[in-house]
NUTORLO-804984 format. One record per atom (N, C-alpha, C): residue in one letter; x, y, z. Coordinates in steps of 0.05 Angstrom, whole numbers, padded with zeros to 5 digits, always signed. Atoms other than C-alpha are relative to their C-alpha. Last residue first. Layout:
<rs>
AXYZ/...
</rs>
This chain:
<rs>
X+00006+00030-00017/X-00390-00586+00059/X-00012-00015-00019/X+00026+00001-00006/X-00357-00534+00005/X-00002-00022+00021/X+00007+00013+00029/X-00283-00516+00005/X-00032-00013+00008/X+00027+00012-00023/X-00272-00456+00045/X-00004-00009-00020/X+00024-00005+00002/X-00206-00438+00006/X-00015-00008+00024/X+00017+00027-00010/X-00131-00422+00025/X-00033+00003-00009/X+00024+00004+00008/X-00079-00365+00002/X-00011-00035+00007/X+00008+00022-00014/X-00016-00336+00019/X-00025-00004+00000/X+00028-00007+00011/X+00014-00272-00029/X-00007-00039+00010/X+00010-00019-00015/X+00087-00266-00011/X-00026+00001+00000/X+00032+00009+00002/X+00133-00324-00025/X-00017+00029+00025/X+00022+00011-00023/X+00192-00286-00038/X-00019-00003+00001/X+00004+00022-00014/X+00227-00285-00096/X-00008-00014+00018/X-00027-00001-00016/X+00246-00209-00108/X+00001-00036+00007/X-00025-00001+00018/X+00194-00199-00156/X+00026-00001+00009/X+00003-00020+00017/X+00140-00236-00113/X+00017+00011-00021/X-00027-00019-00016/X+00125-00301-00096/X-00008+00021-00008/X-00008-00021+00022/X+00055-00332-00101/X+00026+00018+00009/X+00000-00017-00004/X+00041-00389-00044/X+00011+00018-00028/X-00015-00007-00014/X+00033-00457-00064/X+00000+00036-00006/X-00025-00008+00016/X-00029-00486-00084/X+00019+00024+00017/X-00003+00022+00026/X-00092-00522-00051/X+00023+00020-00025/X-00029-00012+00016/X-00085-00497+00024/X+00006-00013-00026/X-00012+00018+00018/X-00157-00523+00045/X+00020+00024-00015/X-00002-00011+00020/X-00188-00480+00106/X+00016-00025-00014/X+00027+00020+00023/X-00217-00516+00164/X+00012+00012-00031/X+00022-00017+00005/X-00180-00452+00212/X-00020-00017-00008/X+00022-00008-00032/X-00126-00498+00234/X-00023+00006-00003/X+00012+00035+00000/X-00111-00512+00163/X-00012-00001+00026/X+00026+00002+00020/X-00108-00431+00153/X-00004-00035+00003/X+00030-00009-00007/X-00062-00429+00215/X-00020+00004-00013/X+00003+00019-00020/X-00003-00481+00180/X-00029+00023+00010/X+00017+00026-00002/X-00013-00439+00128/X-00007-00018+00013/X+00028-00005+00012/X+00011-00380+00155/X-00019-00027-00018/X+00019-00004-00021/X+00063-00418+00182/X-00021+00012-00002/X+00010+00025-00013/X+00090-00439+00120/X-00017-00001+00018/X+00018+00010+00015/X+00091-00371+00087/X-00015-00022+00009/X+00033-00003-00013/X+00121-00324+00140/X-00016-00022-00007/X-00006+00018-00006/X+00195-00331+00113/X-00026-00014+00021/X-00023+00021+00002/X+00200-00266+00095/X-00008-00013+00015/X-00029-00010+00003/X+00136-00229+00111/X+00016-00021-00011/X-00011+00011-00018/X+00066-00247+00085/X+00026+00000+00004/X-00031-00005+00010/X+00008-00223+00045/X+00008+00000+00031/X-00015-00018-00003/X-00062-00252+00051/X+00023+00003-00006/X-00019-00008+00005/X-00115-00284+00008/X+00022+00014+00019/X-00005-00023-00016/X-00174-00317+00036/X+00030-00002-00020/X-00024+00004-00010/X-00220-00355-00014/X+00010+00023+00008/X-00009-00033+00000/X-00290-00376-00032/X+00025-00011+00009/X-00012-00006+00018/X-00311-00450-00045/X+00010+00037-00006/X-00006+00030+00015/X-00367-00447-00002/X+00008+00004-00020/X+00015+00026+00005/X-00378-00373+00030/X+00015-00021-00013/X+00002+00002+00032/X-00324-00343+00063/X-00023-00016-00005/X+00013-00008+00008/X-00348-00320+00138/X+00002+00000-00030/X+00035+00005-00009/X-00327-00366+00181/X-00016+00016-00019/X+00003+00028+00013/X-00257-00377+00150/X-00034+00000+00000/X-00003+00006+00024/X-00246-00301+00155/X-00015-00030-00014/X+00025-00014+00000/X-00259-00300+00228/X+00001+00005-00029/X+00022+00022-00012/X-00213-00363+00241/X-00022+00023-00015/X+00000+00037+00019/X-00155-00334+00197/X-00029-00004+00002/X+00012-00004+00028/X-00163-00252+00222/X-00011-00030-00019/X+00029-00009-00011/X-00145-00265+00298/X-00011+00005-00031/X+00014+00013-00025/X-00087-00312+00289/X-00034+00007+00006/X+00019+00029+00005/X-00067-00275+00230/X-00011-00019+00009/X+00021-00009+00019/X-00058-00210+00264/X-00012-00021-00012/X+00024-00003-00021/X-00019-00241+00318/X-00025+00010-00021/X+00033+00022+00012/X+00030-00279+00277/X-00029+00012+00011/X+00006-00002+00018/X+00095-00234+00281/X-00029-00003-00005/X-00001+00014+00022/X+00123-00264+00337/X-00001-00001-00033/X-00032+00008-00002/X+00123-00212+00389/X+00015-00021-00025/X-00006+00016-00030/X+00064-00181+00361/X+00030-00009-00003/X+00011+00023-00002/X+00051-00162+00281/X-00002-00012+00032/X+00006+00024-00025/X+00063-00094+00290/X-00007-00016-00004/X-00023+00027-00002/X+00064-00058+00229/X+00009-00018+00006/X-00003+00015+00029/X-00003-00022+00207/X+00031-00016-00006/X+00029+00014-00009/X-00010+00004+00276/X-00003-00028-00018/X-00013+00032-00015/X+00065+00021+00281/X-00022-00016+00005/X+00010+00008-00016/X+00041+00072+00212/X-00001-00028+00024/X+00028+00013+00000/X+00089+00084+00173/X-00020+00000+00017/X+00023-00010+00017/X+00134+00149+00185/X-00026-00023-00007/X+00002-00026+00000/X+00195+00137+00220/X-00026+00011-00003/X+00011+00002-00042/X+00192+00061+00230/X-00001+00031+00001/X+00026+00015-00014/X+00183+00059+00146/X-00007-00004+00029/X+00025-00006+00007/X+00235+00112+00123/X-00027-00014+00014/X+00016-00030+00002/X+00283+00108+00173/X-00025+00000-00011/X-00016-00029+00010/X+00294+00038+00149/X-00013+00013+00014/X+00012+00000+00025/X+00271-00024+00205/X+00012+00021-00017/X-00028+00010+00013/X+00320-00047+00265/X-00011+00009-00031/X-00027-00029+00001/X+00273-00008+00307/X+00019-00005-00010/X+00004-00020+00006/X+00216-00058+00283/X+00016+00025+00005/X-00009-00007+00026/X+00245-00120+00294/X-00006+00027-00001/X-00027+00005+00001/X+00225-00136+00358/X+00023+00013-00020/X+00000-00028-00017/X+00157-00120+00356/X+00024+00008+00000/X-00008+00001-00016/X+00158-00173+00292/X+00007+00019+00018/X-00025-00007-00006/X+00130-00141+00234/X+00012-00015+00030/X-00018+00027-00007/X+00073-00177+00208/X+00024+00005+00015/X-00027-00005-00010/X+00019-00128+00206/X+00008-00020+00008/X+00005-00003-00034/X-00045-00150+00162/X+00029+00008+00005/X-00019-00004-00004/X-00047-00140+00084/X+00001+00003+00030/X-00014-00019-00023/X-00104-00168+00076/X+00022-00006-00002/X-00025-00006-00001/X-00162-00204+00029/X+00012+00011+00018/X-00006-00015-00021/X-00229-00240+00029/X+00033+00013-00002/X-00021+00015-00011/X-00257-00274-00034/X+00006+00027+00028/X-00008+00019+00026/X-00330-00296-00049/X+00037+00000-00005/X-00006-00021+00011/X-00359-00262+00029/X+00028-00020-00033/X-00027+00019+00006/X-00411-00296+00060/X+00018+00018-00022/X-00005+00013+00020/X-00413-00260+00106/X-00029-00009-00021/X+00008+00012+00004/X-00417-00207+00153/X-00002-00018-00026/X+00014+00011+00019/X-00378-00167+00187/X-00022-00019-00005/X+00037-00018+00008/X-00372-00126+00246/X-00011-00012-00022/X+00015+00002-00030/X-00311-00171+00277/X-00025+00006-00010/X+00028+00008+00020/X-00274-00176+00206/X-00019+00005+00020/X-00004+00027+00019/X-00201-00144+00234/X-00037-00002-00015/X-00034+00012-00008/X-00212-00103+00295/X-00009-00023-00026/X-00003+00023-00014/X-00269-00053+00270/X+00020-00013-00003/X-00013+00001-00025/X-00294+00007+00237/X+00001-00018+00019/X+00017+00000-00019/X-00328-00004+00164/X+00028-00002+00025/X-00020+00000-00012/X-00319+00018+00095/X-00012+00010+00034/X+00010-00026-00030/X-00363+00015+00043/X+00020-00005+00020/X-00027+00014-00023/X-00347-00005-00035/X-00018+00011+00027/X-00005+00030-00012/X-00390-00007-00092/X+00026+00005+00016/X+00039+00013+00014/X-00424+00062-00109/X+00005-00033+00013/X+00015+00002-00012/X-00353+00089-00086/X-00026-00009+00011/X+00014+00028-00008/X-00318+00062-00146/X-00012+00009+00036/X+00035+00002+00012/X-00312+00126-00188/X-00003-00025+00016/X-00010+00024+00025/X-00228+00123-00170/X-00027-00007-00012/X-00014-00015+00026/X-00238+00192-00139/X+00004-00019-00014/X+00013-00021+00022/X-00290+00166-00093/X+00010+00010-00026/X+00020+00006+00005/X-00255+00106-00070/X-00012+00016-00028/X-00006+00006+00029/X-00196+00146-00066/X-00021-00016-00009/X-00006-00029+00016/X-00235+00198-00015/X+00011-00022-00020/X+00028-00015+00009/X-00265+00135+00021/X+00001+00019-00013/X+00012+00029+00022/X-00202+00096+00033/X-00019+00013-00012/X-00015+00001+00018/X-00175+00163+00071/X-00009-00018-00030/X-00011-00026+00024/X-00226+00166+00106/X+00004+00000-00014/X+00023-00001+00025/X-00220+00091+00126/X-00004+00030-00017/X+00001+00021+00027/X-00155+00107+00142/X-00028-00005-00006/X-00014-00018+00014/X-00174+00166+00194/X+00006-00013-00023/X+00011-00017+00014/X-00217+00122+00233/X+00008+00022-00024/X-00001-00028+00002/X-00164+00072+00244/X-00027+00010-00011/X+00012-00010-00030/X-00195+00006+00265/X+00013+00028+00006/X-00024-00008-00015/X-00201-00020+00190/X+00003+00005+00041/X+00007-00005-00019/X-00253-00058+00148/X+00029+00018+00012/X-00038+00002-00008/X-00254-00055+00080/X-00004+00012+00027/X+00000+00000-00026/X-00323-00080+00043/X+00036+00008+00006/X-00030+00007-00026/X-00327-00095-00031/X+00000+00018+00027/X-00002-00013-00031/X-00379-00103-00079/X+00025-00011+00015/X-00007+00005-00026/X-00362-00135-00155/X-00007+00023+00027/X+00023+00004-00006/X-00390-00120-00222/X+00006-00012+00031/X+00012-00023+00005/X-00333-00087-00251/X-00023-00012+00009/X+00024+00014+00005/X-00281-00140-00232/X-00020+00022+00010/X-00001+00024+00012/X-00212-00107-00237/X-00024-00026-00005/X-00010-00013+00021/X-00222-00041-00210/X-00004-00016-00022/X+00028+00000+00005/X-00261-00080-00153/X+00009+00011-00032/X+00011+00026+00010/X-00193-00116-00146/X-00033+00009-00006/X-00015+00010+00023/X-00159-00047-00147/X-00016-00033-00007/X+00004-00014+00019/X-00204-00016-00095/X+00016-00004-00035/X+00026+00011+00003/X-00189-00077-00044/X-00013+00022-00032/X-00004+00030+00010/X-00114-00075-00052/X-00033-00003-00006/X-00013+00009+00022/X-00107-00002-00049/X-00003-00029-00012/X+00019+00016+00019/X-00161+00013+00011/X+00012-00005-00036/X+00003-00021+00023/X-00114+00068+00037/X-00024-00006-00017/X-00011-00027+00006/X-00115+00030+00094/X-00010+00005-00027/X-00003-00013+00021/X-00157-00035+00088/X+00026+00024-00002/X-00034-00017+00001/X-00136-00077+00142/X+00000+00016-00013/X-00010-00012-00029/X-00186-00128+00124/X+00024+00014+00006/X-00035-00007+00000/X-00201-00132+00047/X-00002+00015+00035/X-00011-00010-00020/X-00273-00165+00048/X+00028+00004-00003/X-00032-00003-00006/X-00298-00178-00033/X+00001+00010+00030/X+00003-00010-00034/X-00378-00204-00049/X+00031+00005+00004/X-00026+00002-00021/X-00382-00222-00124/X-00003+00025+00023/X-00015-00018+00000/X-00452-00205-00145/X+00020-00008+00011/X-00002-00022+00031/X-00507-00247-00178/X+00022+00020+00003/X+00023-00030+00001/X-00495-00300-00131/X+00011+00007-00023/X+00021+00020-00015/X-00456-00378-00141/X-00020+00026-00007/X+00009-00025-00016/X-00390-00347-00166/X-00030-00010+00001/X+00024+00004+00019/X-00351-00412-00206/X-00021+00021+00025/X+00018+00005-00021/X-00276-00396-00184/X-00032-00004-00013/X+00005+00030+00000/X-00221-00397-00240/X-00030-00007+00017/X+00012+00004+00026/X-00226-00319-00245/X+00004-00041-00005/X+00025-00013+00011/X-00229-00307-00179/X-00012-00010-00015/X+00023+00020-00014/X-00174-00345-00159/X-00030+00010-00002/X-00009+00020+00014/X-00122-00310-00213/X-00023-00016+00015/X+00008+00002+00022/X-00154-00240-00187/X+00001-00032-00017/X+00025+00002+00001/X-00139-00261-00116/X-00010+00000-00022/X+00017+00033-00005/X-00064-00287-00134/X-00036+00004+00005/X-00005+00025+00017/X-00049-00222-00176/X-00015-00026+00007/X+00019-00003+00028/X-00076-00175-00123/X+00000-00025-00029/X+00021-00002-00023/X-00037-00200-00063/X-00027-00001-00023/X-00003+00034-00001/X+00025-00203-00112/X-00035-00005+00008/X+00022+00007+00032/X+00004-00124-00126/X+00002-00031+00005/X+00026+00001+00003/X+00027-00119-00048/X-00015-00008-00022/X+00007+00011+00000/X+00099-00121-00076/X-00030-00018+00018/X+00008+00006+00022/X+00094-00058-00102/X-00005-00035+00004/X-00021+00016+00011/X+00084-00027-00043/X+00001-00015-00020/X+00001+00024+00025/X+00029+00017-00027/X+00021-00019+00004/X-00008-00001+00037/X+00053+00067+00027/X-00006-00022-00007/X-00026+00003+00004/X+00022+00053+00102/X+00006+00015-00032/X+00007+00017+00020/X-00042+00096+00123/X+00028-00010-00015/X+00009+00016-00005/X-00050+00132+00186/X-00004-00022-00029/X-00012+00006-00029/X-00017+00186+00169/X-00005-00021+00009/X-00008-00017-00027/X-00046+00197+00112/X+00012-00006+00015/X-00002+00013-00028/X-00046+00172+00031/X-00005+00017+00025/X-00013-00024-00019/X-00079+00193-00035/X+00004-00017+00027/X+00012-00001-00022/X-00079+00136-00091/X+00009+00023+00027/X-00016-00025-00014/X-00063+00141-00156/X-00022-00001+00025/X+00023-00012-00003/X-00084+00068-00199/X+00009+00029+00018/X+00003-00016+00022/X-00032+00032-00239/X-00023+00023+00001/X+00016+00016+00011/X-00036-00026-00189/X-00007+00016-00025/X+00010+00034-00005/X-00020+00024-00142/X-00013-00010-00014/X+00015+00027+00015/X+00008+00092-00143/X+00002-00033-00004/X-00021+00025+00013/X+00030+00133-00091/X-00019-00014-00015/X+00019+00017+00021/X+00003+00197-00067/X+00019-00022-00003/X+00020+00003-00010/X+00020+00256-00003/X-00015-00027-00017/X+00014-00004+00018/X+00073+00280-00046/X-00036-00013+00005/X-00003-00032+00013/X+00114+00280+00013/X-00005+00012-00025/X+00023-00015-00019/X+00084+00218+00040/X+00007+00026-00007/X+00034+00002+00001/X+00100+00185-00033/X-00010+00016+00028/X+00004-00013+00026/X+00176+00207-00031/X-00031+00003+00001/X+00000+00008+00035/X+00188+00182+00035/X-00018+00016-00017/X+00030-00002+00008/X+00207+00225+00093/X+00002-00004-00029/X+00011+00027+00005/X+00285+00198+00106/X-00035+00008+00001/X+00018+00009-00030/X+00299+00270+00136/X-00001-00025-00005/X-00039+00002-00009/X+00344+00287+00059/X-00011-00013+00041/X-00015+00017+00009/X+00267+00277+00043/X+00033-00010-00001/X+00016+00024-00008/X+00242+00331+00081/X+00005-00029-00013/X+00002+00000-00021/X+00294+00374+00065/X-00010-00022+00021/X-00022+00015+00002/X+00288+00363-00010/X+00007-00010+00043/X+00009+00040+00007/X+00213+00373-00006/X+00034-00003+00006/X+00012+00012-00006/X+00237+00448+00017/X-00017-00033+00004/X-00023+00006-00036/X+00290+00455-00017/X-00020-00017+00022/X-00015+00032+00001/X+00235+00439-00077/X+00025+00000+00015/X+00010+00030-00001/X+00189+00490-00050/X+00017-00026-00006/X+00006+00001-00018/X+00237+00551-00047/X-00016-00035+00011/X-00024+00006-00018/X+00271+00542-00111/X-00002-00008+00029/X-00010+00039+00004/X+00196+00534-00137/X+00027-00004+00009/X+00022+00019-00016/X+00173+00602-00100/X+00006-00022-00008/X-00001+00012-00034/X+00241+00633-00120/X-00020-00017+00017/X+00000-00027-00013/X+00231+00618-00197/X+00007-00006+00029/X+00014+00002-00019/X+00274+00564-00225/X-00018+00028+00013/X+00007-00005-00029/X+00297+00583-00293/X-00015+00001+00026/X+00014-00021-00023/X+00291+00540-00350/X+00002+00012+00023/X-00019-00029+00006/X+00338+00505-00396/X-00013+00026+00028/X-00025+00008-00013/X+00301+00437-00372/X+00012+00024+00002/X+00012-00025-00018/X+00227+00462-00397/X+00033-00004+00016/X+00005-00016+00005/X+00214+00403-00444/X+00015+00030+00004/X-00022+00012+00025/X+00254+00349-00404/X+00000+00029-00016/X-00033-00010-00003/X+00219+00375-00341/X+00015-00003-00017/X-00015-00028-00014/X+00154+00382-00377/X+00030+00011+00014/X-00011-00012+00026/X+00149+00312-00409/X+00008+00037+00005/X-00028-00001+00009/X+00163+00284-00341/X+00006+00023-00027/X-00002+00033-00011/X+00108+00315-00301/X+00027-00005-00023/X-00007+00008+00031/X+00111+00390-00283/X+00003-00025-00001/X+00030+00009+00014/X+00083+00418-00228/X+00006-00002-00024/X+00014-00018+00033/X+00145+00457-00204/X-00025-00010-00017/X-00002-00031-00008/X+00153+00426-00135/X-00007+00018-00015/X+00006-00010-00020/X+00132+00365-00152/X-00010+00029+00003/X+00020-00006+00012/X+00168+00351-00219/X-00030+00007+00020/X+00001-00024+00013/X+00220+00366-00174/X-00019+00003-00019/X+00001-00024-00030/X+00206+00320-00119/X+00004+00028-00024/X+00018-00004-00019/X+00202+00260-00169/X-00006+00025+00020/X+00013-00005+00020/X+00262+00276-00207/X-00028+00000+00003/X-00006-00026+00011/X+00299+00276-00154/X-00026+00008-00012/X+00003-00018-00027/X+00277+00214-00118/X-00007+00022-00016/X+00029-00004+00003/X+00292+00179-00187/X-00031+00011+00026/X-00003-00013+00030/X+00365+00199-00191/X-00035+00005-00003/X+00001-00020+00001/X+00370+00180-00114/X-00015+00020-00033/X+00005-00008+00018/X+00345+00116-00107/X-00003+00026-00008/X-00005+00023+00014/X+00373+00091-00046/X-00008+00002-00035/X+00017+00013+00000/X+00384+00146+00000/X+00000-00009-00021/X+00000+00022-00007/X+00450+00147+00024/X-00033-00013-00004/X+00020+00005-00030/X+00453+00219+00048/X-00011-00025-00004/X-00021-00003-00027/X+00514+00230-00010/X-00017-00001+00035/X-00021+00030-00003/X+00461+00199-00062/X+00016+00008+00027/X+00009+00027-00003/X+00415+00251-00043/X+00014-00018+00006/X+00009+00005-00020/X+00450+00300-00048/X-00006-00019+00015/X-00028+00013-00014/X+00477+00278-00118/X-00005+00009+00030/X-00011+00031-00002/X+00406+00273-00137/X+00024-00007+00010/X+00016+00009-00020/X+00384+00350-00114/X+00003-00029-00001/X-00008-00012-00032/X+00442+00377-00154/X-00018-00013+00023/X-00020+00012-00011/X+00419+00340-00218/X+00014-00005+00022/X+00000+00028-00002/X+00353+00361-00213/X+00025-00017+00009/X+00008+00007-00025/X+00372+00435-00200/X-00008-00032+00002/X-00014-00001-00019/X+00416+00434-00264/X-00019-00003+00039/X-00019+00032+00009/X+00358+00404-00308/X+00028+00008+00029/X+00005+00025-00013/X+00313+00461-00279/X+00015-00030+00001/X+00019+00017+00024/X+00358+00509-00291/X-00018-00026+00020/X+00003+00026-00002/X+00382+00544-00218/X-00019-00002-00025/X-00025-00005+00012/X+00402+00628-00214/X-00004-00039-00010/X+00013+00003+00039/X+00328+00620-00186/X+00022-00005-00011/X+00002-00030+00015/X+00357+00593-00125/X-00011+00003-00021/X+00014-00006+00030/X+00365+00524-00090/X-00003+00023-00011/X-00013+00015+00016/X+00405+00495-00019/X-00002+00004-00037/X+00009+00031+00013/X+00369+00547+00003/X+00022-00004-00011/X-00008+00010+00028/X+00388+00616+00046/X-00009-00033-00006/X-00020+00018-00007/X+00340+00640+00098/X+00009-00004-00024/X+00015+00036+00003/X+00307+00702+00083/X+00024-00015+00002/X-00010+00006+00025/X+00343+00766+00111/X-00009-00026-00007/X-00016+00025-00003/X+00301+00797+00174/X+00006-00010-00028/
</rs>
């Protein structure tokens, strides 16, 4: 039988196969083609930038013409860049993803910013900051704020078994295993407090919403890790109260929050007993994304 033909060949430089795989792209509308490319081909050929620049004149062999059709394929599909390199980085840190585990985003780091900023104002009572990140996946938000305070424990609960996993292999590869653990449950349920700050990225998506979402993210995220309920609010409904109960005095909950989410997420942290003492953290697009309240002492 005659192998299939590719969109790629050896007869292909690497600089010419880059190019060819971005105007693709572009003509299938996905949004950042140039840096797609370049991504999928330093990929395919195991080369990072200074190599494709390097190494441009170069002929493709057939096993890398082969592979980066291949990624291209999958990515001309709307399969994003990071699940087809299986990694995304966060917070400047490389994290492996699964199936069960959304992509990073950049505006998640907000999430990070405002806990670190409340941290470091806060007066820490024990000998060890205590961190809960509910929802962990990948465990990006919680493994980046331990990144960031080297004498800190942290907890990340999930109700995928497969995400924690996951959390637990970058854990390890980030050396912060020693302080983190990772536990199976709806939201905080198994915990225990008191915990100095609490964090989450919970699902906000309106049920509703979700087939109106890109390809990439109703295709491929996880609808575990999207779903907010019909409204949106259901995650923080059930995460607020059980959060509130378990910050200690003067601790604080952090979460992240869709368009136009902000208010009402506060409005259920005042519910909770919590004190809303500054306004929500946008992000680089302007939206208030990073929502925060304390347990202020009795």
């Amino acid at each position: 039988m005659a192998p299939l033909a590719t969109g790629f060949d050896s007869g292909h430089s690497i600089e010419s196969a880059r190019r060819a795989l971005a105007a693709r792209l572009q003509s299938a509308g996905i949004e950042e083609p140039a840096l797609d490319a370049r991504l999928l081909v330093g990929a395919a050929l195991r080369l990072d930038l200074t190599g494709i620049v390097t190494q441009a004149a170069r002929q493709l062999t057939p096993e890398e013409a082969a592979r980066l059709e291949a990624y291209a394929q999958r990515r001309l599909a709307h399969e994003p860049v990071a699940r087809i390199l299986g990694a995304r980085e966060f917070w400047g840190l490389p994290f492996q993803l699964s199936e069960a585990t959304l992509v990073p985003r950049p505006d998640t780091e907000t999430v990070v910013e405002l806990a670190l900023e409340i941290f470091r104002e806060a007066t820490i009572s024990g000998p060890r900051p205590r961190i809960a990140d509910i929802g962990t996946g990948s465990g990006a938000i919680l493994l980046a704020l331990l990144h960031e305070i080297p004498d800190a424990f942290g907890v990340g609960t999930d109700l995928s078994l497969s995400a924690l996993n996951t959390a637990r292999s970058n854990a390890a590869a980030l050396g912060l295993a020693g302080r983190s653990g990772f536990v199976a449950c709806s939201y905080a349920a198994a915990l225990r407090g008191p915990f100095d700050l609490i964090v989450s990225n919970p699902p906000y998506i309106p049920s509703g919403e979700i087939p109106k979402l890109s390809l990439d993210v109703r295709e491929h995220d996880p609808h575990l890790a999207l779903d907010g309920g019909n409204d949106g609010y259901d995650a923080y409904r059930a995460l607020i109260p059980q959060a509130a109960e378990r910050l200690a005095p003067g601790g604080a909950l952090i979460v992240e929050a869709g368009q136009g989410q902000a208010r009402d997420i506060e409005t259920l942290m005042t519910a909770a007993a919590l004190s809303v003492d500054r306004p929500p953290r946008a992000d680089l697009a302007g939206i208030p994304r990073a929502v925060s309240a304390r347990k202020m002492p009795s």
